[in-house]
Backbone bond lengths (Angstrom), bond angles and torsions (degrees), N, CA, C in turn:
res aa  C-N    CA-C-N  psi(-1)  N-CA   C-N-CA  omega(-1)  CA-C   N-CA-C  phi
1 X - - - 1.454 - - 1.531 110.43 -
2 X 1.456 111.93 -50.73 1.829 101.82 -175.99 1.909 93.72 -80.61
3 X 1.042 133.75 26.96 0.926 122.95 175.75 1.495 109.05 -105.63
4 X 1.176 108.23 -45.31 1.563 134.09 146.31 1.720 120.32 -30.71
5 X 1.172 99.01 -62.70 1.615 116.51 -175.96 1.435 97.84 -68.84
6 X 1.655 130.78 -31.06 1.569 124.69 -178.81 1.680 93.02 -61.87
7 X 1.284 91.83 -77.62 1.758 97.75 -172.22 1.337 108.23 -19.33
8 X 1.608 120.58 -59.76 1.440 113.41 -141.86 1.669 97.19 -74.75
9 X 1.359 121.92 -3.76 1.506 123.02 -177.20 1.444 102.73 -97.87
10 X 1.318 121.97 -25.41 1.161 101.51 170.64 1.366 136.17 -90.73
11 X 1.127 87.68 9.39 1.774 106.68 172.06 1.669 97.53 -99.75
12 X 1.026 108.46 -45.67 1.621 86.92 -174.51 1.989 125.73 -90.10
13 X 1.602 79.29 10.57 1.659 82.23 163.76 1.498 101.29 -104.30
14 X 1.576 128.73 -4.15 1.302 116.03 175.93 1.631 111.90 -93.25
15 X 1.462 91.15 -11.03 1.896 85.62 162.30 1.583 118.22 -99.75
16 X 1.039 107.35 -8.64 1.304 111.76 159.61 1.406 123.18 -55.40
17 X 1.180 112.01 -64.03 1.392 150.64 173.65 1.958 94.41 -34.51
18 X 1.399 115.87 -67.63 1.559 122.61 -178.02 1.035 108.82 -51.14
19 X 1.398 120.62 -67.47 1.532 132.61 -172.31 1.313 83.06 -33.51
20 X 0.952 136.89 -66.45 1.872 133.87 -116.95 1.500 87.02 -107.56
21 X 1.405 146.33 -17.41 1.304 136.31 122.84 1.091 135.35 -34.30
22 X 1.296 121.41 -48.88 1.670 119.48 -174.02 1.706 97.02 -87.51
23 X 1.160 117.16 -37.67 1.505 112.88 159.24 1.479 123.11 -23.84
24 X 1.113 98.31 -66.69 1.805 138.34 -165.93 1.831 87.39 -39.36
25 X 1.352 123.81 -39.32 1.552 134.14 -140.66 1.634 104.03 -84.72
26 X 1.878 107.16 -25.34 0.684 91.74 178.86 1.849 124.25 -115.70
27 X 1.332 98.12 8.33 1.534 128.39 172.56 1.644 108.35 -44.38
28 X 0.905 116.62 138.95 1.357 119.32 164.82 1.655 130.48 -75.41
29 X 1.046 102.70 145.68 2.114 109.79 -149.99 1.654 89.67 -101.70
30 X 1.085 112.34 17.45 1.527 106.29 -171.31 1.543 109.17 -68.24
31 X 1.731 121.37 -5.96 1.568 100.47 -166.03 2.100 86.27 -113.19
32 X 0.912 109.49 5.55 1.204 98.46 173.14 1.725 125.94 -118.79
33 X 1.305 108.64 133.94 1.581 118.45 -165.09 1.517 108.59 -39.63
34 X 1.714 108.82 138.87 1.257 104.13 -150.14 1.623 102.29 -82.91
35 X 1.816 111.60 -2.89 2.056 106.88 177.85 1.708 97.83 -57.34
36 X 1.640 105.43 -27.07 1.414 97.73 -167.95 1.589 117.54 -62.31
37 X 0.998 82.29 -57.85 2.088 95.04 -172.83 1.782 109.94 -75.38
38 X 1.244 86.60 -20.71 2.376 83.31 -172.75 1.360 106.65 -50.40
39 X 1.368 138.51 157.80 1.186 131.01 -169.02 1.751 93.69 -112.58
40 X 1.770 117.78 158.21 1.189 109.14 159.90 1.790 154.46 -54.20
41 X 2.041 75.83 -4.95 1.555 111.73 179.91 1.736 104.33 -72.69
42 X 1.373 90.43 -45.04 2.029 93.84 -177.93 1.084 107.20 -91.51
43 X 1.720 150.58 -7.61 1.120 145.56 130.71 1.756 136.30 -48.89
44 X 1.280 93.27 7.82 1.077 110.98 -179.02 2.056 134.85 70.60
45 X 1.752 94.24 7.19 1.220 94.95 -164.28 1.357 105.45 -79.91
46 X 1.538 108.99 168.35 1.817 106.32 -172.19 1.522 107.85 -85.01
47 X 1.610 110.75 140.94 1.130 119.47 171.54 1.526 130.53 -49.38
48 X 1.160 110.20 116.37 1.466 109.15 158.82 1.592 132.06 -14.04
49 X 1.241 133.17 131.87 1.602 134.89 162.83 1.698 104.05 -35.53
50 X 1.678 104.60 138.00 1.231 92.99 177.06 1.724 111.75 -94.33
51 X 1.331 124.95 48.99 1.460 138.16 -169.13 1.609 101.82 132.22
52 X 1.645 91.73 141.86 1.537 113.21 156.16 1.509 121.98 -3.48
53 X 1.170 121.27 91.50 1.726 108.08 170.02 1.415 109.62 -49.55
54 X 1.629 125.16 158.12 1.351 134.85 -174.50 1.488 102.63 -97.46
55 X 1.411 113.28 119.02 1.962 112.83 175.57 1.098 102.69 -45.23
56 X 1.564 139.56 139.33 1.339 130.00 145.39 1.572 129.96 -36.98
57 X 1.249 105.13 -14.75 1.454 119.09 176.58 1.341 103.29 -80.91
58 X 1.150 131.35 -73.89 1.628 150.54 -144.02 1.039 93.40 -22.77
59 X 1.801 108.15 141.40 1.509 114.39 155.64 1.969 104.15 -69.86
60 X 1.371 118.57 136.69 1.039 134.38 160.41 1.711 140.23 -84.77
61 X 1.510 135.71 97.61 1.353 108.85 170.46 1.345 113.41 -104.19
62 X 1.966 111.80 136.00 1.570 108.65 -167.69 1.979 90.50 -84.21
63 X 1.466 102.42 141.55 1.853 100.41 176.96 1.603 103.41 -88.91
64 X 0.985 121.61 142.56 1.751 118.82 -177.20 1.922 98.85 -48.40
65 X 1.412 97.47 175.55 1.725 101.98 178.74 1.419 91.43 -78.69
66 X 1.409 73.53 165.95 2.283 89.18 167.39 1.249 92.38 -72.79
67 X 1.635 122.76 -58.87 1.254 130.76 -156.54 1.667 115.71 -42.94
68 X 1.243 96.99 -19.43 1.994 102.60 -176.81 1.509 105.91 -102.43
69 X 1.153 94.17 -10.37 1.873 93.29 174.38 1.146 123.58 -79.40
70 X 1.618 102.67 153.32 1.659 98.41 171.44 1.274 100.62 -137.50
71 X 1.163 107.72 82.66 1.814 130.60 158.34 1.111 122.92 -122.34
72 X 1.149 121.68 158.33 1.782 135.92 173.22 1.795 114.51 59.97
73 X 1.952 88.67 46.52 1.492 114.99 172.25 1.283 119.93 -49.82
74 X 1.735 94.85 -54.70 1.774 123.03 -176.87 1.611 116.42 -10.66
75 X 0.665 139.92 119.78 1.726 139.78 171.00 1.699 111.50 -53.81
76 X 0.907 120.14 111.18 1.887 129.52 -167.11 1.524 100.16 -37.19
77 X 1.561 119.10 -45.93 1.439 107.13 -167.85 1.254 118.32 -68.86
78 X 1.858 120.55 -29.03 1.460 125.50 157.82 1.661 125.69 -56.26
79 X 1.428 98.89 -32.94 1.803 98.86 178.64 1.594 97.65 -62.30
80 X 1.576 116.34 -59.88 1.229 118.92 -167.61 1.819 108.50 -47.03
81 X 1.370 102.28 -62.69 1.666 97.94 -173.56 1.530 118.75 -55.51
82 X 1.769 119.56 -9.09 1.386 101.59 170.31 1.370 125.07 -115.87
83 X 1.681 108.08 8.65 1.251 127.44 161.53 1.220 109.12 -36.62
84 X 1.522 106.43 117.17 1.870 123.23 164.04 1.238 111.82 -143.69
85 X 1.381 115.83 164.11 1.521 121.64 147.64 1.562 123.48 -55.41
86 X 1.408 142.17 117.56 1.602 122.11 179.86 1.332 84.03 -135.79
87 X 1.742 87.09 129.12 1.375 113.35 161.57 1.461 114.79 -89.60
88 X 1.458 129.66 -19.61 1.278 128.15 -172.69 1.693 115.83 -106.05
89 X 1.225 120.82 117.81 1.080 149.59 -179.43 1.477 118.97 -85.81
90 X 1.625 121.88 130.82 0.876 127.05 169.78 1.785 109.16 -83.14
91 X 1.437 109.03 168.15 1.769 105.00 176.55 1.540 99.84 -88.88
92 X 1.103 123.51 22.97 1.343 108.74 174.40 1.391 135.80 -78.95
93 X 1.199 137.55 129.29 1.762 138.89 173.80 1.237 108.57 -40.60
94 X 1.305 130.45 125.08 1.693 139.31 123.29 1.371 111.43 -43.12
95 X 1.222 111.10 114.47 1.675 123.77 160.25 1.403 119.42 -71.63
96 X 1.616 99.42 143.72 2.034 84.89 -171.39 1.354 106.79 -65.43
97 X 1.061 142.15 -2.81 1.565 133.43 -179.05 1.794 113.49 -68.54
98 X 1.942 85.83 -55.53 2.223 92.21 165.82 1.624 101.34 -47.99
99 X 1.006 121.88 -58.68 1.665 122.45 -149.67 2.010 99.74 -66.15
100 X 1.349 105.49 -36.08 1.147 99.90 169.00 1.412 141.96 -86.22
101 X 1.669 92.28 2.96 2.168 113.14 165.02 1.261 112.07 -94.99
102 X 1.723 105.89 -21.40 1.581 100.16 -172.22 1.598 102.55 -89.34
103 X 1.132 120.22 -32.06 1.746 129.37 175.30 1.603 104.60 -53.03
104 X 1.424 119.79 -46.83 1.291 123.51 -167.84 1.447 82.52 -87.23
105 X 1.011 139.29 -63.62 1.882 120.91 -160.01 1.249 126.51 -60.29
106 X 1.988 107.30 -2.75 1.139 100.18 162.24 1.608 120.24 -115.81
107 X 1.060 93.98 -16.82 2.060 99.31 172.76 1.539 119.79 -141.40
108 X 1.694 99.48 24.01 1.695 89.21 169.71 0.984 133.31 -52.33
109 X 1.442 132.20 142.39 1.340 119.95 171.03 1.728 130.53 -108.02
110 X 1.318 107.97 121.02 1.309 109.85 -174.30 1.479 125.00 -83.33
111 X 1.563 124.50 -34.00 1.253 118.59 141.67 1.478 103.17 -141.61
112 X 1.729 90.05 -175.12 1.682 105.14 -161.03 1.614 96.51 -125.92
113 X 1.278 136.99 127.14 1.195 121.32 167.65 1.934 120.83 -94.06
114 X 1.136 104.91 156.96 1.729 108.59 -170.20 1.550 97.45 -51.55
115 X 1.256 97.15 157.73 1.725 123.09 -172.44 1.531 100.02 42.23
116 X 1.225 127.42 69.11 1.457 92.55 165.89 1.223 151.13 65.84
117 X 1.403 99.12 -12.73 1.597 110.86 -172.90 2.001 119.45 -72.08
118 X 1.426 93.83 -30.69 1.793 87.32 169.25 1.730 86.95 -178.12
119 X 1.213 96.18 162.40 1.635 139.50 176.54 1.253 117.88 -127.28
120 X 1.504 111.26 124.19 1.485 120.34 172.74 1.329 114.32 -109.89
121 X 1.432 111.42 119.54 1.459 132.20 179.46 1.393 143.97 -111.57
122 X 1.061 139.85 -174.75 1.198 115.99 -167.32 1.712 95.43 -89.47
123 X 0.899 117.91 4.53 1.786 115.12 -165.81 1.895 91.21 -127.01
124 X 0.996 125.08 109.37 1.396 136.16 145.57 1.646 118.18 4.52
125 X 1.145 147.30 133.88 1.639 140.11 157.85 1.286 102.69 -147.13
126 X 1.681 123.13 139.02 1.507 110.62 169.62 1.559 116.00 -59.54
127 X 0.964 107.44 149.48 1.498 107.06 173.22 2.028 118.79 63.64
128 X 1.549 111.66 6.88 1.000 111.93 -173.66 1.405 125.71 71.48
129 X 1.406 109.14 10.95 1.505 101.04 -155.15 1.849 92.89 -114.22
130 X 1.049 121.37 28.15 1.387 108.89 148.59 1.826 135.45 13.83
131 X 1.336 86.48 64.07 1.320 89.21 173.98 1.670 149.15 -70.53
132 X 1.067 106.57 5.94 1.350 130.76 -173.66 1.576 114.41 -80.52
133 X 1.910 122.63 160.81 0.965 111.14 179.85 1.597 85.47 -137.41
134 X 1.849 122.02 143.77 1.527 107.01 -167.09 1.934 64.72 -107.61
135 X 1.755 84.14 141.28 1.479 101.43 157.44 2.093 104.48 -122.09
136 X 1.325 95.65 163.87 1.900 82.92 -164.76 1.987 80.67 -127.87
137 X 1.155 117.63 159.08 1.376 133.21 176.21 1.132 95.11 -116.59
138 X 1.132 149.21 96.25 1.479 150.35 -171.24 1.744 110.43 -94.73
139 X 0.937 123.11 137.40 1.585 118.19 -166.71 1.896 96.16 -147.39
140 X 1.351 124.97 -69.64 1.458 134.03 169.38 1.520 116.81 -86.73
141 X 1.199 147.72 52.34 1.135 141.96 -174.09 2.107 111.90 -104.50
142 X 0.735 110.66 135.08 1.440 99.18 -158.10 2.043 91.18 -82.17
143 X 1.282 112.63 136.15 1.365 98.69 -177.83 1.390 119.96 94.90
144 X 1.401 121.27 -26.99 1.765 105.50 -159.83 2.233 80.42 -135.72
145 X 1.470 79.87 147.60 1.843 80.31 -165.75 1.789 86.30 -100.21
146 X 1.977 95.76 148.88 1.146 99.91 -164.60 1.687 115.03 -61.88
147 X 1.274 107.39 175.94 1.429 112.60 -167.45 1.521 120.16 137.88
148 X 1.539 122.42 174.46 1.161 124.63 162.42 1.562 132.67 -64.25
149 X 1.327 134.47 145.12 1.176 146.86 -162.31 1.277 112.89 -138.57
150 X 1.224 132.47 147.74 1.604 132.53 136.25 1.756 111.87 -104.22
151 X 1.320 104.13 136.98 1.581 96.00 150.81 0.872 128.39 -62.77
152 X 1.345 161.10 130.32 1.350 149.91 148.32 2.113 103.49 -92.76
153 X 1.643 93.59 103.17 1.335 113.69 173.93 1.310 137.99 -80.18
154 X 1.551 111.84 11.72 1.573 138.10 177.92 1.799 99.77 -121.44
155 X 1.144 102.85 -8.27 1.754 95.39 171.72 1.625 95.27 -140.43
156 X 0.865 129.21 14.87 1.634 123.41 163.47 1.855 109.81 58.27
157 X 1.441 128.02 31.72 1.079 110.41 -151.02 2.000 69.77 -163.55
158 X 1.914 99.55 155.01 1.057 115.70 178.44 1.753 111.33 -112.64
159 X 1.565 83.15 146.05 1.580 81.51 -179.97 1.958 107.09 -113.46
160 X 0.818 105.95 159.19 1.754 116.95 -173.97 1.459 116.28 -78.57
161 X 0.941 125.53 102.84 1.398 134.17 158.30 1.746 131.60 -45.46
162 X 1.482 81.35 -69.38 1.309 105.15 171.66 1.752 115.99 -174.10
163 X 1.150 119.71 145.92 1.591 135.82 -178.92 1.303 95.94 -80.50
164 X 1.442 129.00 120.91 1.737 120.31 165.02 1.635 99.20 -163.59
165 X 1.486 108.94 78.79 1.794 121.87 164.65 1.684 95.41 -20.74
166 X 1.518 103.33 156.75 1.429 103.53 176.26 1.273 127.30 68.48
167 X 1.097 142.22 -32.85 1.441 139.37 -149.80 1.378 103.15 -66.33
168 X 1.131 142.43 -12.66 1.731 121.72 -177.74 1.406 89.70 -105.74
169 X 1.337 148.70 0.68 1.738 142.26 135.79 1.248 87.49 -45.24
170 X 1.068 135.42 -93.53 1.486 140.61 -142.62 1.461 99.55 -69.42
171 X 1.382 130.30 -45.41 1.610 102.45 166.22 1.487 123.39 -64.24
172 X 0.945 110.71 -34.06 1.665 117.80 173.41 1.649 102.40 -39.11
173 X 1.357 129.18 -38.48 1.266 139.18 -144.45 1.398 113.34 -100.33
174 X 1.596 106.73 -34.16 1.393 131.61 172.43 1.644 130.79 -119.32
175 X 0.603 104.76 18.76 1.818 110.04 -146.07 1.185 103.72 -155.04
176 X 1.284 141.79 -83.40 1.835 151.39 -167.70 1.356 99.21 -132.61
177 X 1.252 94.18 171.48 1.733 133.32 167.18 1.389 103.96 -13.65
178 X 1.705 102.04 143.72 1.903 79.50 169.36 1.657 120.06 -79.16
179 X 1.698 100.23 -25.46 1.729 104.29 178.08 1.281 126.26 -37.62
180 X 1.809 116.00 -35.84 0.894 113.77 154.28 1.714 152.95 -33.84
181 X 1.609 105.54 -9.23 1.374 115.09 174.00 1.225 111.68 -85.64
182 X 1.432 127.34 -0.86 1.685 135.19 -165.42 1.505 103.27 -100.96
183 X 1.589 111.68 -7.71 1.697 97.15 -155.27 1.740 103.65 -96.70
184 X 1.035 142.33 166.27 1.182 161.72 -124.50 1.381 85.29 -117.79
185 X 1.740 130.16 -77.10 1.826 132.57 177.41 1.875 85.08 -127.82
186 X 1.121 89.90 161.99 1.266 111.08 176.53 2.111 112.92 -117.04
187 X 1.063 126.26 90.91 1.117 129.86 168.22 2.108 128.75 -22.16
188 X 0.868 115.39 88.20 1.825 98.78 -168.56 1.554 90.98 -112.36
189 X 1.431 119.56 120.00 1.556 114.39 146.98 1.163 117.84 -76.63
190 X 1.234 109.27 154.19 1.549 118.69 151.44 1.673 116.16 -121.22
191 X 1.302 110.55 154.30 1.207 116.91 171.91 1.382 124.90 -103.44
192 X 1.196 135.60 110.93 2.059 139.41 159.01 1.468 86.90 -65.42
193 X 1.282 115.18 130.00 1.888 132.52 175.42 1.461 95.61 -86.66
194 X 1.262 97.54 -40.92 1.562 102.16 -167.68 1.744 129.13 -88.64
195 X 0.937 105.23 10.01 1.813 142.84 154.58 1.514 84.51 -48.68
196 X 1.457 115.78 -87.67 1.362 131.70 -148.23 1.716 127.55 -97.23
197 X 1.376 97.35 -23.42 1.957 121.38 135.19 1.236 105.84 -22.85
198 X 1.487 99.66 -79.33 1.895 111.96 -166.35 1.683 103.69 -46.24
199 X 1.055 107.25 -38.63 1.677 98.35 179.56 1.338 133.43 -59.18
200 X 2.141 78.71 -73.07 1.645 97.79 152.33 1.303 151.12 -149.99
201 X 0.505 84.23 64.23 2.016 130.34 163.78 1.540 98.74 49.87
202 X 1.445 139.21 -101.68 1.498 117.60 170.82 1.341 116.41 -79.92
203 X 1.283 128.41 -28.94 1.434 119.38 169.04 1.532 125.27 -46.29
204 X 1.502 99.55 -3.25 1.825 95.51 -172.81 1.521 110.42 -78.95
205 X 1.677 111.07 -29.71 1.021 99.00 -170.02 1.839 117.77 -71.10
206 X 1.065 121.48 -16.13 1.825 116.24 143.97 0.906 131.70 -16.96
207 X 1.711 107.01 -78.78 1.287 112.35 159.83 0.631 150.50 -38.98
208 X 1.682 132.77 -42.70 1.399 134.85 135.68 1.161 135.71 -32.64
209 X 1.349 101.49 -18.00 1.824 102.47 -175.46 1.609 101.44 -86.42
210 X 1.667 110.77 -40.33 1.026 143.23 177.24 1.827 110.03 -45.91
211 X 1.071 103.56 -56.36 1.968 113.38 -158.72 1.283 97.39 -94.80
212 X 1.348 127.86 -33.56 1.738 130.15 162.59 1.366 111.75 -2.75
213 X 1.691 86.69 -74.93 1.668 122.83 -150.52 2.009 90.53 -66.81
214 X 1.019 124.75 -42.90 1.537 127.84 -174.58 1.799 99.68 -50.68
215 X 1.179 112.09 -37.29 1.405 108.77 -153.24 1.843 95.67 -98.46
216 X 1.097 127.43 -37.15 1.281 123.89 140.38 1.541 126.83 -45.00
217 X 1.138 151.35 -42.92 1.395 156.88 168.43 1.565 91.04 -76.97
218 X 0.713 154.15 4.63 1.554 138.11 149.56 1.522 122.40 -107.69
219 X 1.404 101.33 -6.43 1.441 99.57 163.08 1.746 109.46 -94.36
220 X 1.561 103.46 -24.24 1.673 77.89 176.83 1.771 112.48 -88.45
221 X 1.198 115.31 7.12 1.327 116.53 -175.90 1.781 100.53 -77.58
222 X 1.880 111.38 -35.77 1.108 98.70 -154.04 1.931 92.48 -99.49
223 X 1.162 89.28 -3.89 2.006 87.91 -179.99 1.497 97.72 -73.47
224 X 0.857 120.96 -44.09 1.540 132.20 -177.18 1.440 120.16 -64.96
225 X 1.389 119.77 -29.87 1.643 127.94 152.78 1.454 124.26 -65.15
226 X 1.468 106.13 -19.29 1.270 115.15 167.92 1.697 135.03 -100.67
227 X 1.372 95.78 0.00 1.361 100.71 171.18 1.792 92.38 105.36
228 X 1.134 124.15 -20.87 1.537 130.94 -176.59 1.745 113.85 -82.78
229 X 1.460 91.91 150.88 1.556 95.76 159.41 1.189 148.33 -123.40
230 X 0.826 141.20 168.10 2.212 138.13 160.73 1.392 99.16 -115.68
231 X 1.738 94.03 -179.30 1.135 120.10 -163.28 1.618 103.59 -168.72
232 X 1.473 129.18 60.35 1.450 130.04 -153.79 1.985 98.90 -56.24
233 X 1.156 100.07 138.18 1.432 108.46 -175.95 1.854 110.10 -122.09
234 X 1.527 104.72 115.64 1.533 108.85 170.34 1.289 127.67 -105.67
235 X 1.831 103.47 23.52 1.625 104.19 -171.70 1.801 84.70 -138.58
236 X 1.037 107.73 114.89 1.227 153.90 162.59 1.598 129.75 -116.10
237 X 1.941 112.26 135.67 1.347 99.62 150.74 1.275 127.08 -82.32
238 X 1.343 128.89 102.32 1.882 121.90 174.66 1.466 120.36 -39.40
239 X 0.728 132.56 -31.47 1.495 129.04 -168.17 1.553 106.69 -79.81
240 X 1.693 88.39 -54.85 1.888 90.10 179.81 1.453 128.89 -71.60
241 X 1.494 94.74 -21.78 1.879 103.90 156.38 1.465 146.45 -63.16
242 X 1.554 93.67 -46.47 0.967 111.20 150.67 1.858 132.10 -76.15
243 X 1.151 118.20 -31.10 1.638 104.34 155.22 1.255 131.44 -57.88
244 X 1.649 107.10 -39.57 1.546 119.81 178.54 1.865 109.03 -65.53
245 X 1.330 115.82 -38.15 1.330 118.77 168.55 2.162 126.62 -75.69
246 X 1.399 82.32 -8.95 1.666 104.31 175.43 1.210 107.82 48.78
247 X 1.261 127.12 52.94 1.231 158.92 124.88 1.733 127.74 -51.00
248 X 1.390 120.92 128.63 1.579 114.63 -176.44 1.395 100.87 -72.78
249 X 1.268 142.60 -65.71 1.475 119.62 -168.40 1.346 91.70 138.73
250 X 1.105 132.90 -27.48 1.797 156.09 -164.32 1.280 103.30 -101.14
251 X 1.291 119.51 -112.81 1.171 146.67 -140.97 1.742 94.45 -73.52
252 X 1.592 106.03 -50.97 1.663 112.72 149.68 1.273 128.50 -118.91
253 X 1.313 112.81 162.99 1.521 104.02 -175.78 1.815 99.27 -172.03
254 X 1.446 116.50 144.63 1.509 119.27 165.97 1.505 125.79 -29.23
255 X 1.271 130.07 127.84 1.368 103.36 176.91 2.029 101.92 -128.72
256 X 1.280 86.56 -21.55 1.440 94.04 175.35 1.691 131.21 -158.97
257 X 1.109 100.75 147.93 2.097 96.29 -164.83 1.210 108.25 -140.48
258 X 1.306 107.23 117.88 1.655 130.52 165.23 1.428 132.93 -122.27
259 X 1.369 122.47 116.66 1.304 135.76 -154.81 1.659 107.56 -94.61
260 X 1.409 110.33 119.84 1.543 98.45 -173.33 1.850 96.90 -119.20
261 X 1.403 101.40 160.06 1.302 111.50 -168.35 1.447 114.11 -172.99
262 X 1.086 122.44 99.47 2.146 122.78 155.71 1.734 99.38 14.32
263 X 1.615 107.14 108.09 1.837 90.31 152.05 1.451 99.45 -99.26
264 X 1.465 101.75 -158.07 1.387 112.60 177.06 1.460 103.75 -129.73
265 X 1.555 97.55 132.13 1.393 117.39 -168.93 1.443 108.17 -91.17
């Protein structure tokens, strides 16, 4: 029992402990010297890339326009009322046309401002500065052979990571959920800290926790216009996600994973 009673305090001084972190974000910096808190944005340094430059090498796939599509007809108040979590997956293919409404419905970009300074998208970010990178686990995609992906959301078109049949079996196995072996691509963000650093300096990491969740809620709004689903996932192994995405763990690293896949209507 007091062995019991230790534990249960040390869990609730480690949520103590968070609260009073994410608190912390929005406290005022007034007692500490301002070299500390100024961001590299008011120091004048140049903004960060707003995403991954493309290797001159990379294999490339261009995704059709939105503008020629005819998806995500659905009337908003029907998407909303059948919005769920689904863990169960049909075996059915994603056509590159879905894969290229659901990419744009969660980080299209509508404009870009000079140097870098912000991007407006279809998903919300403070300050525009969108820190995220969509990587896709592709497994059923009609057209694109399974494997790793990035979006690239300033050219609407994916670039290749790597070719590896299977891989959300084998993440299913090591990595996430097992449901995850049913889904069609599997969604992985990553986060650049320093996207939103440059702005504002420890307060960014809020935001990130904050603008995540936007870009997730618009993918299940638009999986769900399509007859598709998610299932946003916050239990992950980091290490094995991030190696499998070849990512440092630092500078980037996983922050969130959602598996989309055909239900049955």
């Amino acid at each position: 029992m007091r062995e019991q009673a230790a534990s249960d305090d040390q869990v609730a001084r480690r949520i103590r402990q968070a609260r009073e972190t994410l608190k912390a974000f929005e406290a005022s910096d007034s007692d500490l010297p301002r070299e500390l808190v100024a961001s590299d944005s008011s120091k004048g340094v140049e903004a960060p890339p707003l995403e991954h430059p493309i290797p001159a090498e990379a294999v490339k796939i261009g995704l059709p326009p939105i503008d020629q599509l005819e998806l995500g007809t659905m009337p908003l108040v029907n998407v909303f009322s059948k919005r769920r979590s689904r863990r169960l997956f049909s075996d059915a293919w994603l056509s590159l046309e879905e894969l290229s409404y659901l990419c744009w419905a969660v980080a299209g970009v509508h404009t870009v401002a000079p140097r870098n300074l912000w991007s407006m998208r279809t998903a919300p970010s403070r300050g525009g500065r969108h820190p995220f990178e969509t990587y896709l686990v592709v497994e059923r995609v009609t057209g694109v052979t399974p494997g790793i992906y990035r979006y690239s959301a300033l050219h609407h078109q994916l670039v290749l990571v790597r070719e590896e049949p299977g891989i959300c079996m084998r993440l299913s196995e090591r990595a996430v959920q097992g449901f995850v072996q049913q889904c069609a691509v599997l969604f992985v963000w990553t986060v650049v800290p320093y996207r939103s650093e440059w702005k504002y300096s420890f307060a960014g990491a809020k935001e990130i926790a904050i603008d995540i969740g936007h870009y997730c809620q618009n993918l299940y709004l638009a999986a769900e216009s399509i007859g598709a689903g998610t299932c946003a996932l916050a239990a992950y192994d980091q290490e094995t996600l991030d190696k499998t995405l070849g990512v440092d763990g630092d500078d980037e690293f996983t922050i969130y994973v959602s598996p989309v896949g055909k239900i049955e209507i």
